[in-house]
MITOR-812614 format. One line per field, with one value per residue: residue in three letters; x, y, z of N, C-alpha, C in turn. Coordinates in steps of 0.001 Angstrom, whole numbers, plus 500000, padded with zeros to 6 digits. Layout:
# residues N
residu (Ala	...)
n.X (X	...)
n.Y (Y	...)
n.Z (Z	...)
ca.X (X	...)
ca.Y (Y	...)
ca.Z (Z	...)
c.X (X	...)
c.Y (Y	...)
c.Z (Z	...)
This chain:
# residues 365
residu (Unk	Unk	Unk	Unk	Unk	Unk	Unk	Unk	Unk	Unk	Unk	Unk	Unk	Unk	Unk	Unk	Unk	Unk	Unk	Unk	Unk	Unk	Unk	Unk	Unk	Unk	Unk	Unk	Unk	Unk	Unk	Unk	Unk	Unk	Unk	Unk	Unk	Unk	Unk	Unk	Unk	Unk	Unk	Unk	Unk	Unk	Unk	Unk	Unk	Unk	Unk	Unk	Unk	Unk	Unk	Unk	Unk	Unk	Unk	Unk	Unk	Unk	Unk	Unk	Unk	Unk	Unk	Unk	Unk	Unk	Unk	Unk	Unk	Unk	Unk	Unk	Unk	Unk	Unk	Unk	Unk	Unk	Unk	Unk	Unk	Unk	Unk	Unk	Unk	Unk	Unk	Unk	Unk	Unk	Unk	Unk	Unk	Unk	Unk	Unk	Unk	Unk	Unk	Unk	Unk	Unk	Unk	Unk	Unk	Unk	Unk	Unk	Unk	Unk	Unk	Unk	Unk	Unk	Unk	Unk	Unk	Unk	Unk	Unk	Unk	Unk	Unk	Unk	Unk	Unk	Unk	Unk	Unk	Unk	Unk	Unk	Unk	Unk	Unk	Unk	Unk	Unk	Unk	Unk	Unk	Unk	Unk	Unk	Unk	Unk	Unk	Unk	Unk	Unk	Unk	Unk	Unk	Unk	Unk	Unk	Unk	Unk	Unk	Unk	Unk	Unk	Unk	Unk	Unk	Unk	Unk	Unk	Unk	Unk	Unk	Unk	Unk	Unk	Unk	Unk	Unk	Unk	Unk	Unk	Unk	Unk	Unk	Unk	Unk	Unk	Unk	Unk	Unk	Unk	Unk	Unk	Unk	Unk	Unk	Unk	Unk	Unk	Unk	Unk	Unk	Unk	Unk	Unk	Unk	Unk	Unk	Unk	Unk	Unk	Unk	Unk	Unk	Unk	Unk	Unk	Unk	Unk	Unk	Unk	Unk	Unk	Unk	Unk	Unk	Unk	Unk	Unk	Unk	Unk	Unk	Unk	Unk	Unk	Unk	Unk	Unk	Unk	Unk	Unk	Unk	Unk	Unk	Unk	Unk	Unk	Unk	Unk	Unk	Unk	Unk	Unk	Unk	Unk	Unk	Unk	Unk	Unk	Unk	Unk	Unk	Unk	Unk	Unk	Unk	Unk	Unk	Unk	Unk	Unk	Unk	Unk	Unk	Unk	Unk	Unk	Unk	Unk	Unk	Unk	Unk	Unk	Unk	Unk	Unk	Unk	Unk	Unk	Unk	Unk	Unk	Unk	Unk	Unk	Unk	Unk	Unk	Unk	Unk	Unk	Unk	Unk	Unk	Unk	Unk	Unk	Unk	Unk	Unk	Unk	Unk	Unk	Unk	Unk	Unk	Unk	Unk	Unk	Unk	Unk	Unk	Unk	Unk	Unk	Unk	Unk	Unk	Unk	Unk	Unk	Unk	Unk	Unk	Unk	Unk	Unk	Unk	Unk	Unk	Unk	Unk	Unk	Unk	Unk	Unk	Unk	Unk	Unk	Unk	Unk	Unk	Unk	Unk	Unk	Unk	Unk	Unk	Unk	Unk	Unk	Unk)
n.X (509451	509346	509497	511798	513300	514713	514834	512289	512836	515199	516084	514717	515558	517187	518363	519515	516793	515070	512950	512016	510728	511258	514448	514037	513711	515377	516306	513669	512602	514475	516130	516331	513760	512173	510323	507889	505094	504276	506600	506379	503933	501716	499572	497271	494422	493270	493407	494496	494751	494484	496153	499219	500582	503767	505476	506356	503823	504168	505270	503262	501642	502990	504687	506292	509673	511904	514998	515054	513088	509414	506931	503926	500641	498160	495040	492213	490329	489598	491443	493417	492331	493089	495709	496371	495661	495148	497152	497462	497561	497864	500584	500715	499466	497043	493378	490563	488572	490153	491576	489534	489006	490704	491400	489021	489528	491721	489905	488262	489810	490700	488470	487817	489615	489307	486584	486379	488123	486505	484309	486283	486588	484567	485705	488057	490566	490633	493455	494262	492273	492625	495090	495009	492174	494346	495848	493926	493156	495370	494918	492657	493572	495350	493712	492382	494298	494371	492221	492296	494337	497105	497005	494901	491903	492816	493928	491508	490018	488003	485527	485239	485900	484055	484415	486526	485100	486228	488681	488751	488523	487633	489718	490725	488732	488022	485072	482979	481545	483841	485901	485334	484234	486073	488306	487892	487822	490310	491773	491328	492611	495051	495586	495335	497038	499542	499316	498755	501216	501718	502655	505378	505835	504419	503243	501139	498851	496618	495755	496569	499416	498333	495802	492244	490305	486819	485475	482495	480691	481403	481350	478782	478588	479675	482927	486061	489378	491703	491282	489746	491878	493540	493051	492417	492682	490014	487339	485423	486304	488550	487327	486113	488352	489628	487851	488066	490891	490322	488789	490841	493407	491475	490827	493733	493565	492355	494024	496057	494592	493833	495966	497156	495839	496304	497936	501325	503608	505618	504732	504886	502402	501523	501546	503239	505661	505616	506743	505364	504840	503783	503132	502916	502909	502989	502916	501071	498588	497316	500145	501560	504018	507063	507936	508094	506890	504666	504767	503583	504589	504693	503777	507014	509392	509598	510753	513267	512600	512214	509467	506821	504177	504854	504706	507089	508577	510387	510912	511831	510997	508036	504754	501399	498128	498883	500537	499329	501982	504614	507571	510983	512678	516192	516540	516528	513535	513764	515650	514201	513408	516077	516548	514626	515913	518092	517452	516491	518605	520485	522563	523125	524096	522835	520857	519176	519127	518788	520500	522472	522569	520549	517846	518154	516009	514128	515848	516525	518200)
n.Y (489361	491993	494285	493627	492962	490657	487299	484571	481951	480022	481315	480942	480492	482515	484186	486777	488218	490834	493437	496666	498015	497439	497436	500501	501206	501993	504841	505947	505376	506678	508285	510719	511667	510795	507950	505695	504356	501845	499986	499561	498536	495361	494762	492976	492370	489886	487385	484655	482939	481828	480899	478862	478668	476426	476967	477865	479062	481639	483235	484484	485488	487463	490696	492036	490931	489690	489291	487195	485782	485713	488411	488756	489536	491674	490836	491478	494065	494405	493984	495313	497592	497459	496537	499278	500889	500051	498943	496082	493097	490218	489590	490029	487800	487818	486959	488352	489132	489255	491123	493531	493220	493942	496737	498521	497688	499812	502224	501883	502124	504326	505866	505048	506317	508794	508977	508828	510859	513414	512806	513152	516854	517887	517838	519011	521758	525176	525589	522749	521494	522574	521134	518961	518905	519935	517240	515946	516644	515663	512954	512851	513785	512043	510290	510774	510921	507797	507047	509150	508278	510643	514065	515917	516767	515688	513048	511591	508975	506403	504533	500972	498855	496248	492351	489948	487545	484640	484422	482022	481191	479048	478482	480866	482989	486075	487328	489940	491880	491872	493238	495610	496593	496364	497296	500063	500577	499496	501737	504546	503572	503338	506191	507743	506416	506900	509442	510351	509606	506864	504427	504922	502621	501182	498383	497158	494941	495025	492302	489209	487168	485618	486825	486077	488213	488967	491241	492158	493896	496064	495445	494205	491465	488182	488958	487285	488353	487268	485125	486663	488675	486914	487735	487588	488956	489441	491616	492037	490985	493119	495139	495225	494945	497373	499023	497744	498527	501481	501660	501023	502733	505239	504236	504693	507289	508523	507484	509184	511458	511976	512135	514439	516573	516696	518568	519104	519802	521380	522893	521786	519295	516083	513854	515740	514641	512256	509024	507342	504447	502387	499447	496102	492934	492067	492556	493034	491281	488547	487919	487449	488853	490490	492805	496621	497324	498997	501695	504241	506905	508534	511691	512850	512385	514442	516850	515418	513646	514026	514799	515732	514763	514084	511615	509412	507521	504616	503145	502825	503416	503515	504023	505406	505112	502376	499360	496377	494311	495574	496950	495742	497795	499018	499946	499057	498281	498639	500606	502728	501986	501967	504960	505783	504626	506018	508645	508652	508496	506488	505216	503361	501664	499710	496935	493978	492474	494681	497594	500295	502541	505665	507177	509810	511023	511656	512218	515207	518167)
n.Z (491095	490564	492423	493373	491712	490596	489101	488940	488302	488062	490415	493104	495991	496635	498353	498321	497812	498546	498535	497185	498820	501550	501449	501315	504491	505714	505494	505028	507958	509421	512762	512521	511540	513220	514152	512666	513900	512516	510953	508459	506203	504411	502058	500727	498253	497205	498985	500070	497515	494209	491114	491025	488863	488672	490468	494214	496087	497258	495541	493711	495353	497423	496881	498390	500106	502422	502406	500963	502042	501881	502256	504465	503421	504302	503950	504818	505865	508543	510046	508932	509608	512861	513138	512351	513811	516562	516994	517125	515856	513527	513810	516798	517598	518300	518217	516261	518019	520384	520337	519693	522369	523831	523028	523391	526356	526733	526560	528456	531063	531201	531246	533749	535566	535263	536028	538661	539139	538889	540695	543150	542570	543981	546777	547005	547293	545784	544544	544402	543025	540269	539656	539672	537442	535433	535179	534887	532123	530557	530564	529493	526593	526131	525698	523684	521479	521345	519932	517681	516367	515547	514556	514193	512165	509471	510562	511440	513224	511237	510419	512500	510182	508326	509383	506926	504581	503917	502624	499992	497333	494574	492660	493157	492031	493280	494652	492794	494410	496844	495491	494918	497335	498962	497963	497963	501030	501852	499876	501562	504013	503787	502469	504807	506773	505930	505899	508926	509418	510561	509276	507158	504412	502585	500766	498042	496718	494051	492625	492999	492051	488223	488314	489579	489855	490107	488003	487929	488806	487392	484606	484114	483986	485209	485033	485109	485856	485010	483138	480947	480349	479195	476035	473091	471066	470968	470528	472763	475269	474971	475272	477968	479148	478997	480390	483086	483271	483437	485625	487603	487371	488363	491134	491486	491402	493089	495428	495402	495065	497784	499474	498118	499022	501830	504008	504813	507960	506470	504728	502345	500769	501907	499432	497966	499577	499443	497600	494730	493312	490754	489271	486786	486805	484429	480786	478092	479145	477141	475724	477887	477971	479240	479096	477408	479652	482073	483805	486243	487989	491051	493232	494819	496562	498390	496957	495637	493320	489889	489259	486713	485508	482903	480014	479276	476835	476376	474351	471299	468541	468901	467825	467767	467801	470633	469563	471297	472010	472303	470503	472189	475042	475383	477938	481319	483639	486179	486613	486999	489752	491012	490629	492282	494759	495357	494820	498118	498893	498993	497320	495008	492161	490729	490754	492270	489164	487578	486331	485422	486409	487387	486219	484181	483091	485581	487886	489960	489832)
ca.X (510466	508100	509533	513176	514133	515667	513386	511936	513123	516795	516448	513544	516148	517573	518791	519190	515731	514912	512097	512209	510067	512117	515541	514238	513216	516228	516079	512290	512371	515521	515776	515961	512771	511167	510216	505959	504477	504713	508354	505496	502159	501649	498554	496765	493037	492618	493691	495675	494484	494955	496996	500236	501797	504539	506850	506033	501925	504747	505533	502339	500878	503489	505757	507648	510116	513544	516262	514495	511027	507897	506425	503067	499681	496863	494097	490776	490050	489216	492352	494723	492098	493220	496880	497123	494856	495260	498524	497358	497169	498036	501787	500945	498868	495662	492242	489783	487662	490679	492161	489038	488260	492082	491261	488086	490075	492454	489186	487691	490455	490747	486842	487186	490187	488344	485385	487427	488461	485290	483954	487604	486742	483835	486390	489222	490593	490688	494403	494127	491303	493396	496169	493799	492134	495554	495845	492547	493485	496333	494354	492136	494251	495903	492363	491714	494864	493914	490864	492471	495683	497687	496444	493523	490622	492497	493986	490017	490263	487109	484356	486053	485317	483092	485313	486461	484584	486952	489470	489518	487524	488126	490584	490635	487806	487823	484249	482821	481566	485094	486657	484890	484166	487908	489340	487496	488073	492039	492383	490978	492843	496041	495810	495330	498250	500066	498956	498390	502327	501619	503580	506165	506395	503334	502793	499353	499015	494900	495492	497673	499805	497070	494581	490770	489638	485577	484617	480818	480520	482099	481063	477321	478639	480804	484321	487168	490546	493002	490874	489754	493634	493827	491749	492750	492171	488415	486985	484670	487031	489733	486833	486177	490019	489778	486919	488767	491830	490447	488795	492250	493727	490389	491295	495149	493658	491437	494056	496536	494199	493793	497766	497211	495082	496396	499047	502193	504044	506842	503797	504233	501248	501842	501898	504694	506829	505532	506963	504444	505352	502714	503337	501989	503591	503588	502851	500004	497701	497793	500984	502687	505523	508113	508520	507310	506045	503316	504830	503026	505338	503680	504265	508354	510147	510118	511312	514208	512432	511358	507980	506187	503345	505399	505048	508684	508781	511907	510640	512147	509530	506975	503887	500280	497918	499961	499657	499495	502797	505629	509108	511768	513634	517051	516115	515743	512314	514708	516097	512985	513683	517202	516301	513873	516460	518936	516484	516221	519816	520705	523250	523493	523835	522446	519455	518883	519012	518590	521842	522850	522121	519343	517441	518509	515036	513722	516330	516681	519524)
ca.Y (490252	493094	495361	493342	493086	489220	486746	483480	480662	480219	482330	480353	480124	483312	484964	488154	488679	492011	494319	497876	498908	496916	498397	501975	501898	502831	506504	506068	505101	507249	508703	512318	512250	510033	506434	505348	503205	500350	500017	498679	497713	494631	494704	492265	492172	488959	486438	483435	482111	482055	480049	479535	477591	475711	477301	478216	480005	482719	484277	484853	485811	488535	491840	491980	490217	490376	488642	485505	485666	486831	488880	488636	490503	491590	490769	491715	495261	495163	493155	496077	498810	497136	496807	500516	501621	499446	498188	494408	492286	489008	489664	489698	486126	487713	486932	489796	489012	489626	492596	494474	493424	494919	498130	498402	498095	500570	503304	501621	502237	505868	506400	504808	507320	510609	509118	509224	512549	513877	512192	514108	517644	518102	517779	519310	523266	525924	524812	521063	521265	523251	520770	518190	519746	519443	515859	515161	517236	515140	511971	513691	513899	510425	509249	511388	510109	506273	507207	509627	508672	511446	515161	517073	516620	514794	511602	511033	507426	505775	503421	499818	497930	495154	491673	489666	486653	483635	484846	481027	480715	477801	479227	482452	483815	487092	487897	491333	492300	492190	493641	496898	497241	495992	498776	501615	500839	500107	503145	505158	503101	503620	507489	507853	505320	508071	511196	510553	508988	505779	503940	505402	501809	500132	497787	497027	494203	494839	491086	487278	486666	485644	487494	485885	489209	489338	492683	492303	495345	497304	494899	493778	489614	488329	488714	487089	489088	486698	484766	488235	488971	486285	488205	486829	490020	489768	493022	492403	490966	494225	496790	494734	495114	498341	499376	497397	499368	502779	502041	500859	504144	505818	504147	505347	508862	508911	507807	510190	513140	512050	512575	515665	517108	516574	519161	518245	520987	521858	523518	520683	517903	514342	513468	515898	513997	510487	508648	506647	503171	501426	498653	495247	491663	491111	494208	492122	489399	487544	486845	487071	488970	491210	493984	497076	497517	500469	502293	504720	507270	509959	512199	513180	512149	515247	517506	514692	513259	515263	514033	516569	514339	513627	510656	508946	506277	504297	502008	503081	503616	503562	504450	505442	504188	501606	497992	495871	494029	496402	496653	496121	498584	498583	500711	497845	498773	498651	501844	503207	501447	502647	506588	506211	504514	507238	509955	508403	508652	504897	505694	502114	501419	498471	496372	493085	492222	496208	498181	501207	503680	505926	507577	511318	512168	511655	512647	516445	518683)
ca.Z (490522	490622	493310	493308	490015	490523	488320	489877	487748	488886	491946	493807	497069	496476	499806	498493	497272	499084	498135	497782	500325	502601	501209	501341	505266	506643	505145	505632	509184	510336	514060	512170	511409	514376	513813	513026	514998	512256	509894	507135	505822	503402	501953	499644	498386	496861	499579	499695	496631	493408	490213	491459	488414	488906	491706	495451	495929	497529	493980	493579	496825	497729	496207	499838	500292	503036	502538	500174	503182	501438	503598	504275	503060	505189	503714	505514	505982	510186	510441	508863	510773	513780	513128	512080	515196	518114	517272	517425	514552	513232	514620	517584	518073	518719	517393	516191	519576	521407	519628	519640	523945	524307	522461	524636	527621	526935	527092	530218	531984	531091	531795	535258	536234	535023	536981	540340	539163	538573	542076	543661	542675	544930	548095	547301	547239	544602	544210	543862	541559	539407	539745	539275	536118	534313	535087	533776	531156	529875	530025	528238	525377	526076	525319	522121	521249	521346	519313	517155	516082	515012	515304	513247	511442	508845	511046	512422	512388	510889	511469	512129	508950	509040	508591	505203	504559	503900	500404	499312	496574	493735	491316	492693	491950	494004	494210	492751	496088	497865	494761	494527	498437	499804	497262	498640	502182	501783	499143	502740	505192	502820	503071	506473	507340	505222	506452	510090	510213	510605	508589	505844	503668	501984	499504	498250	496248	493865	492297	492852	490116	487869	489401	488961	490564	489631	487723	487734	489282	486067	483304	484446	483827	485828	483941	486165	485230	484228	481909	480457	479706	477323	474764	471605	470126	470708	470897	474345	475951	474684	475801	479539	479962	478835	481655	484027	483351	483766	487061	488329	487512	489046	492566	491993	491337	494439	496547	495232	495591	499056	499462	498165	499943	503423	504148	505784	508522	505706	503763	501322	501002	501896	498572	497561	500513	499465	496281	494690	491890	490257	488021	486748	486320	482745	480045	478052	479598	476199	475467	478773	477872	480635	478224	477931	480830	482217	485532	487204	489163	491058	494516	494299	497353	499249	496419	494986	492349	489066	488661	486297	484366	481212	479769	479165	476451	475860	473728	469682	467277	469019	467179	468429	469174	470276	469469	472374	472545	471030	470859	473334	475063	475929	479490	482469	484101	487305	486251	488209	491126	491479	490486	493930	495771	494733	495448	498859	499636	498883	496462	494406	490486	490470	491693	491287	487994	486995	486065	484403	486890	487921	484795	484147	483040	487085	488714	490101	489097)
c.X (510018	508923	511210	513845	515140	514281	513330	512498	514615	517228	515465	513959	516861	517774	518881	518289	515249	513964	512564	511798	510738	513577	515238	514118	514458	516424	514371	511828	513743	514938	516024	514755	511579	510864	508023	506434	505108	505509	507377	504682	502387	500191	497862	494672	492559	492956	494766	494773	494968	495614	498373	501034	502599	505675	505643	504719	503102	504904	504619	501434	501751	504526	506636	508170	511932	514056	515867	512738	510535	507635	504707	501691	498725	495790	492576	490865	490081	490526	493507	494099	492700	494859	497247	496525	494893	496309	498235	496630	496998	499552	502093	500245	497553	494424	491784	489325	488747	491281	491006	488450	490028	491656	490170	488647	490955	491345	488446	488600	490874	489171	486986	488059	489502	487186	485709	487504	487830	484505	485104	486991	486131	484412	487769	489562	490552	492387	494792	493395	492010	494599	495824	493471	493331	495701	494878	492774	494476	495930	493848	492442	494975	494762	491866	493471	494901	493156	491083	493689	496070	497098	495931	492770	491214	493327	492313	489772	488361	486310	485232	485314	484652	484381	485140	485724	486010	487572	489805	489107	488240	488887	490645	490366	487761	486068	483742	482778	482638	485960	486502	484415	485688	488195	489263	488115	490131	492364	492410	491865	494774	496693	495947	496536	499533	500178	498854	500128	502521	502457	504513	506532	504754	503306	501172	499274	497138	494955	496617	498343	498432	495896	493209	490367	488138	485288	483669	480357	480653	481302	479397	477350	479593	481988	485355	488273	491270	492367	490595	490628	493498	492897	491646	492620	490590	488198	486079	485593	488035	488841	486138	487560	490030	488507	487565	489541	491673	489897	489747	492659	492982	490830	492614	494866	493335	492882	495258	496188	493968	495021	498102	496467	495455	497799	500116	502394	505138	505993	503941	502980	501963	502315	503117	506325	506499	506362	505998	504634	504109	503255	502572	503327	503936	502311	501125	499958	498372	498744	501938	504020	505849	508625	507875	506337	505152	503848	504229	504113	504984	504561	506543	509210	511086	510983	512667	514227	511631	510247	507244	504912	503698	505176	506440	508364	510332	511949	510631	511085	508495	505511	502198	499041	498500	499759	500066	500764	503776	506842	509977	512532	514972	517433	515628	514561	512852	515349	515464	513185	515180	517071	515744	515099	517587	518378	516098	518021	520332	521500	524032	523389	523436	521318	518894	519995	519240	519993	522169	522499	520690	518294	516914	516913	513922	514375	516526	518131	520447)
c.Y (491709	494413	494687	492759	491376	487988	485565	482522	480882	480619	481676	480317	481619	484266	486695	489200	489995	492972	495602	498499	498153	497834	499937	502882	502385	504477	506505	506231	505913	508143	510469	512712	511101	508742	505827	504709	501815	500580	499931	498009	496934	494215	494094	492093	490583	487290	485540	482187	482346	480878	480059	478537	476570	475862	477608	479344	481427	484082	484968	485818	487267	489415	492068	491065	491276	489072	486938	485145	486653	487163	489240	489422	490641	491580	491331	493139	496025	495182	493956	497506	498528	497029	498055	501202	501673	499130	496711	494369	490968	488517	489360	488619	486766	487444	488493	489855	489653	490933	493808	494351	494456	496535	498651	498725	499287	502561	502776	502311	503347	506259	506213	505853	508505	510417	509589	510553	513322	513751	513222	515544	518360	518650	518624	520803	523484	525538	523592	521085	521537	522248	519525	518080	519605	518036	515121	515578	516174	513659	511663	513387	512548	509643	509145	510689	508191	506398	507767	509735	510006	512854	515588	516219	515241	513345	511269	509570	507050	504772	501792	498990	496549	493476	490966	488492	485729	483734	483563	480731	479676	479019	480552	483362	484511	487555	489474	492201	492795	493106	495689	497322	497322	497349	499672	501658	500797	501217	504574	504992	503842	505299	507850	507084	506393	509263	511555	509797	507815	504520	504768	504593	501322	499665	497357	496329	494338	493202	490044	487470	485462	485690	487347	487183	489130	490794	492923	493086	496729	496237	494217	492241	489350	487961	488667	487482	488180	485514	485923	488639	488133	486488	487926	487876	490209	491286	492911	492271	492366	495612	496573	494830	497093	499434	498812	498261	501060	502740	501428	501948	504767	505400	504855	506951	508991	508679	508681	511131	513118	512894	513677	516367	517239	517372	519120	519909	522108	523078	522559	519610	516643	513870	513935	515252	512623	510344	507394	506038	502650	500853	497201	494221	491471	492876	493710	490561	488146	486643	486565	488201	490258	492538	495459	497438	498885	500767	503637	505657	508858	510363	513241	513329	513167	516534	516523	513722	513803	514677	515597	516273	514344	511847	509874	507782	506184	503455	503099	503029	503342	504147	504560	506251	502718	500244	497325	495163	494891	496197	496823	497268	498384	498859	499535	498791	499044	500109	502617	503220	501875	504395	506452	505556	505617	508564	509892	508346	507346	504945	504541	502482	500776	497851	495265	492795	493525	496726	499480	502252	504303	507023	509375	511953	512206	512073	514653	516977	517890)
c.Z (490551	491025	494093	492483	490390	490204	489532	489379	487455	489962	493438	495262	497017	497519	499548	497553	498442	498343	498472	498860	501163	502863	501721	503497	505742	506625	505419	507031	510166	511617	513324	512203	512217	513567	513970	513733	514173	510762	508522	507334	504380	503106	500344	499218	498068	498099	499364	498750	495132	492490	490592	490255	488935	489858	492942	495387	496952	496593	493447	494393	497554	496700	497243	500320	500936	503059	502061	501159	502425	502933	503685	503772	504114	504007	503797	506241	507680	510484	509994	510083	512090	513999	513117	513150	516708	518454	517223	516235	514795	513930	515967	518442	518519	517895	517404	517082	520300	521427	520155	521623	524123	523833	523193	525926	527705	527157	527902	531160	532532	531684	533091	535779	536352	535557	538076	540250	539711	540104	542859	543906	543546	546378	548159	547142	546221	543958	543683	543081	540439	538596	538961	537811	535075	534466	534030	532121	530055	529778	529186	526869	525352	525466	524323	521360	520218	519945	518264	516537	515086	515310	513911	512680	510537	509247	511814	512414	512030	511543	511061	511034	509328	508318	507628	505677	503842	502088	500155	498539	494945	492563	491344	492396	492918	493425	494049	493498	496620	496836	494836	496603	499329	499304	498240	500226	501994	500911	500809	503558	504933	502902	504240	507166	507044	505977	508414	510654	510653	510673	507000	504601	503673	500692	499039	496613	495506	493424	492580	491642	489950	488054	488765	489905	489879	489031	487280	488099	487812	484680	483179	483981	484687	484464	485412	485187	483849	483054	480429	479455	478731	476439	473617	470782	470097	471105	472324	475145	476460	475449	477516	479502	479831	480255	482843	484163	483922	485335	487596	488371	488493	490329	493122	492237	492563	495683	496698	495715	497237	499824	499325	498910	501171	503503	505586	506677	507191	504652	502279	501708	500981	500825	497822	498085	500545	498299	496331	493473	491941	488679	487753	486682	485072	482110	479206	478384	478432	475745	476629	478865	478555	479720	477998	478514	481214	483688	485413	488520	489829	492732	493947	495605	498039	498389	495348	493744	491299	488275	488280	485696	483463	481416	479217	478098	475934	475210	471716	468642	467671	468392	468182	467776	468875	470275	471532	472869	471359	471449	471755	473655	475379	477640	480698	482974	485322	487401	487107	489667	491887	491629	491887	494453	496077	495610	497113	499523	499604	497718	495425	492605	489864	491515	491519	489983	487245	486855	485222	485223	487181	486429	485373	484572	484628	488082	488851	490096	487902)
């Protein structure tokens, strides 16, 4: 329901389950403003594992979904470098062996021409060389190209990541290791997919519904998440969620400031021409419950959405600091999800399950 507001239990067959990032590419991907390479990136850290209750390990396992099809996650770090670099993934039936001899070939084949070249100039006039010379020239750049998608310093593509080790572990245990090294490299891979044009649609999935993610890295024991969550009110447990929590943020900041940082032609930054949602499944671990919820809305969709850093609550008496499960609002969390589709030229009132329009205090003018 996450990112298409239509719940699971009643809807399990549900044809017109549709994700936003799906919905939004058509203004994303219009021939106005040229078309990436790839429509969308689905990106998951913890694998295909996980608690999947009592319905389909789908509900769990993905936030993209077209037309009732989850849509799948990449997983393994070489295995999205290689989709967003070479073009060859999982899509297109190749192994990593074969992906990375294709990508290989495509600078053999360039080296052996500009050898010939190079061998050529020796023999030929002050004219032809010349003529020549621009040829090579434009290979040249066909080659830096390959190597460099996109143009400047900041598309340089990176060193290919080394690959995942096998995400199946008993119950989901994501170990610490992959937790705290996966991040870093997709928070990287993530910007750059961004900034170099790439792709204009990503999802990026840090945990499974009930995500055993490991944070032995942050807590010096291992603490797996979703046991964690049910804290009972203990205080270790409440101050390991609470360290968890801030380095989650900490990754959103980093790859924000990335966003910022990289300046588009318009003299805005990436990030002023991205829109950027972050939200969770359920509000607290403990008891479960779909209510106030914690979004996360940053960037501003090119000038169309009035993201200033206010905090917004719509939740009535709220008091603070605030207890952990508080009172409902009457505001669908969907509300969100329509304001960006809105702001994107998608001019609906409804979404899902969501209804009432697009919420004043985000929208511009």
């Amino acid at each position: 329901m996450l990112l298409n507001m239509i719940p699971v239990n009643g809807h399990t067959n549900d044809r017109n389950r549709t994700s936003i990032d799906q919905v939004l590419l058509p203004a994303l991907n219009s021939s106005e403003c040229g078309t990436p390479r790839l429509p969308s990136l689905n990106i998951g850290l913890q694998g295909d594992n996980g608690l999947c209750d009592s319905v389909s390990c789908d509900f769990s396992r993905a936030i993209s979904w077209i037309q009732g099809r989850p849509q799948p996650n990449i997983y393994d770090p070489r295995a999205l470098f290689d989709r967003m670099f070479t073009g060859i993934g999982a899509d297109d039936g190749m192994s990593r062996d074969e992906s990375a001899r294709r990508s290989e070939e495509h600078k053999s084949v360039l080296d052996a021409v500009l050898s010939d070249i190079n061998s050529l100039n020796v023999k030929l006039s002050a004219g032809d060389r010349l003529k020549l010379d621009e040829y090579a020239t434009s290979l040249r750049e066909l080659e830096q190209r390959i190597d460099n998608t996109g143009t400047g310093v900041e598309c340089t593509v990176p060193a290919r990541p080394a690959a995942s080790p096998p995400l199946n572990q008993e119950r989901g245990i994501t170990p610490s290791t992959i937790v705290e090294r996966h991040t870093a490299i997709f928070v990287d891979l993530m910007a750059l997919a961004f900034t170099c044009d790439i792709t204009r649609s990503i999802t990026f999935m840090l945990g499974n519904g009930t995500s055993n993610n490991d944070y032995e890295f942050l807590i010096g024991r291992s603490t797996p998440h979703h046991g964690t969550s049910h804290h009972q009110n203990n205080r270790g447990k409440l101050e390991a969620l609470t360290k968890i929590d801030t380095w989650e943020i900490e990754q959103v900041a980093k790859l924000l400031g990335k966003l910022d940082a990289a300046k588009e032609a318009d003299g805005r930054t990436v990030l002023d021409n991205t829109t950027f949602y972050m939200s969770s499944d359920i509000a607290d671990g403990d008891s479960h419950n779909h209510w106030d919820m914690p979004i996360l809305v940053a960037g501003g969709a090119g000038g169309a959405l009035k993201i200033d850093g206010r905090h917004v609550n719509y939740t009535p008496d709220l008091t603070f600091p605030r207890g952990l499960i508080g009172k409902r609002s009457d505001v669908h969390t969907g509300r969100v999800l329509i304001s960006i589709l809105q702001a994107h030229g998608i001019m609906v009132d409804k979404f899902g399950e969501a209804k009432g329009g697009p919420l004043p205090e985000l929208m511009q003018g």
